[in-house]
C-alpha positions in Angstrom: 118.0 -26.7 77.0 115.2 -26.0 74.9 116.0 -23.8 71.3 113.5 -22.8 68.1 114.4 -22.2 64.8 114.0 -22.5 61.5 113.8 -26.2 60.4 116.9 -27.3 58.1 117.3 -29.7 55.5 119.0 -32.4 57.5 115.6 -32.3 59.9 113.6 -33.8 57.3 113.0 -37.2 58.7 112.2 -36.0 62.5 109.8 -33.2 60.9 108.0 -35.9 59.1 107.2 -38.4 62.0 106.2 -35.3 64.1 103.9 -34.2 61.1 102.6 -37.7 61.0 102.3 -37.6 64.4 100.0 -34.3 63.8 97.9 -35.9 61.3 97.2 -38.9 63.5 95.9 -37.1 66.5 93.2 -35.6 63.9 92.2 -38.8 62.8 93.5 -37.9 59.2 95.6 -40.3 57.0 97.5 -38.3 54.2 99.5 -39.6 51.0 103.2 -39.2 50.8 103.0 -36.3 48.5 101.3 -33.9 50.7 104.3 -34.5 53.0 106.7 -34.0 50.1 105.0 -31.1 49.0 104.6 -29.0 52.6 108.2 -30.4 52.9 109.4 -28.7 49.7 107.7 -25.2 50.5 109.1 -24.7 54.2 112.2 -25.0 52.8 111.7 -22.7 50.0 110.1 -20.2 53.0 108.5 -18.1 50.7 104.6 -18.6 51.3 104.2 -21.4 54.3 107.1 -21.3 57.2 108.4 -23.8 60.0 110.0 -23.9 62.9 111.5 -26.4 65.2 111.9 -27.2 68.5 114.9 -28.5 69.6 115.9 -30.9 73.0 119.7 -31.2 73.5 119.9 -30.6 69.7 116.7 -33.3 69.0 113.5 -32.2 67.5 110.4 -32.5 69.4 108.4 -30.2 68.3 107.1 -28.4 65.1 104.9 -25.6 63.8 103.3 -24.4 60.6 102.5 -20.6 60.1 101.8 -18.2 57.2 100.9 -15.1 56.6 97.9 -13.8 54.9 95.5 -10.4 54.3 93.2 -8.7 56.5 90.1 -6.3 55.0 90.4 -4.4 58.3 93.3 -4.0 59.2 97.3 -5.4 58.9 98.2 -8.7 57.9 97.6 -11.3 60.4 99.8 -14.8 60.9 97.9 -18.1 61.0 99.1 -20.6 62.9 97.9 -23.7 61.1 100.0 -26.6 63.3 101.4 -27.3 66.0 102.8 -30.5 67.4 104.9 -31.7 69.6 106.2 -35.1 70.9 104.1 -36.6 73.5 107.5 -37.3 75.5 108.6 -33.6 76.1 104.4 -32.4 76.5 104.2 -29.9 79.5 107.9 -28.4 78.9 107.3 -25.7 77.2 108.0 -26.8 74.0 104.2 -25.9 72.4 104.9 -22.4 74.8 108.1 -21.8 73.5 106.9 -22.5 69.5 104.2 -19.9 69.7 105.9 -17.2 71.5 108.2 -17.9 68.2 105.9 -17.3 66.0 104.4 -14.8 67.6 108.1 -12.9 67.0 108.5 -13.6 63.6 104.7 -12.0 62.8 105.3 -9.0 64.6 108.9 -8.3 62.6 106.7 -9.3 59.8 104.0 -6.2 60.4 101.0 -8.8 61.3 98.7 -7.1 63.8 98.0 -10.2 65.6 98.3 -14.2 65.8 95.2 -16.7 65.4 95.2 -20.2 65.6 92.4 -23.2 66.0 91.9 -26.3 67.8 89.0 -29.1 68.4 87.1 -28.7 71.2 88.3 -31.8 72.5 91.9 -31.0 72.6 91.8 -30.2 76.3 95.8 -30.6 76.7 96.4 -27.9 74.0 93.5 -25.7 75.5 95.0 -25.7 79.0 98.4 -23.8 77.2 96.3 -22.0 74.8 93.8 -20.2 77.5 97.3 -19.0 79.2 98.9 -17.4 75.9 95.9 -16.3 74.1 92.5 -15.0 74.1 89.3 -17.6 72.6 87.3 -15.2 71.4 84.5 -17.7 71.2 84.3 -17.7 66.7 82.7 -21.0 65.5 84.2 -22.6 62.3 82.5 -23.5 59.6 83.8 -25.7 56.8 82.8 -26.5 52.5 84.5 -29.3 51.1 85.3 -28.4 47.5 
């Protein structure tokens, strides 16, 4: 049986290698401290949030939201990750992680839920096309 929820403390070391997990599929490498640090601030829940999805009380999947200012209208809810293990793909994990989000931003206010992926990501896009809309924006990007 598939449940979400907030991440707790004792889910540190499973968030991590699904995080990892993440950052590999992007072709990043990232130092300990940015895991620390992202660690540290979904627990304090105050700016960046979590949540977990859990398989017979194991967690295989995770996502990363916040919320942040519109000049047009309400607030909206970014979606900045979402992962879950290769294992469990195709159960509804990633499904069952946004429609959670998507809960939490409307008791929140936000006026709607965004979210990007690469092009390439074909697995995600086939879930993505089915819950949301791609309204077709192009990203661009300045180092600083």
């Amino acid at each position: 049986m598939l449940e979400v929820g907030p991440l707790r403390p004792d889910d540190r070391a499973a968030w991590e290698r699904l995080f990892r997990g993440y950052i590999a599929f992007y072709e990043r490498d990232e130092p300990q401290a940015m895991y620390d640090r992202a660690w540290a601030a979904f627990m304090a829940g105050d700016r960046l949030h979590a949540l977990g999805a859990r398989d017979g009380g194991t967690l295989v999947g995770i996502t990363h939201f916040f919320v942040h200012p519109s000049t047009s209208g309400p607030d909206v809810c970014y979606l900045q990750d979402l992962f879950t293990d290769q294992a469990v793909r195709g159960r509804g994990a990633g499904r069952a992680l946004i429609a959670a989000v998507a809960d939490w931003a409307r008791r929140q206010g936000c006026g709607r839920l965004y979210w990007l992926t690469h092009e390439s990501n074909t697995v995600a896009r086939a879930l993505y096309d089915k819950v949301a809309v791609n309204r077709g924006f192009i990203r661009y990007e300045m180092a600083l």
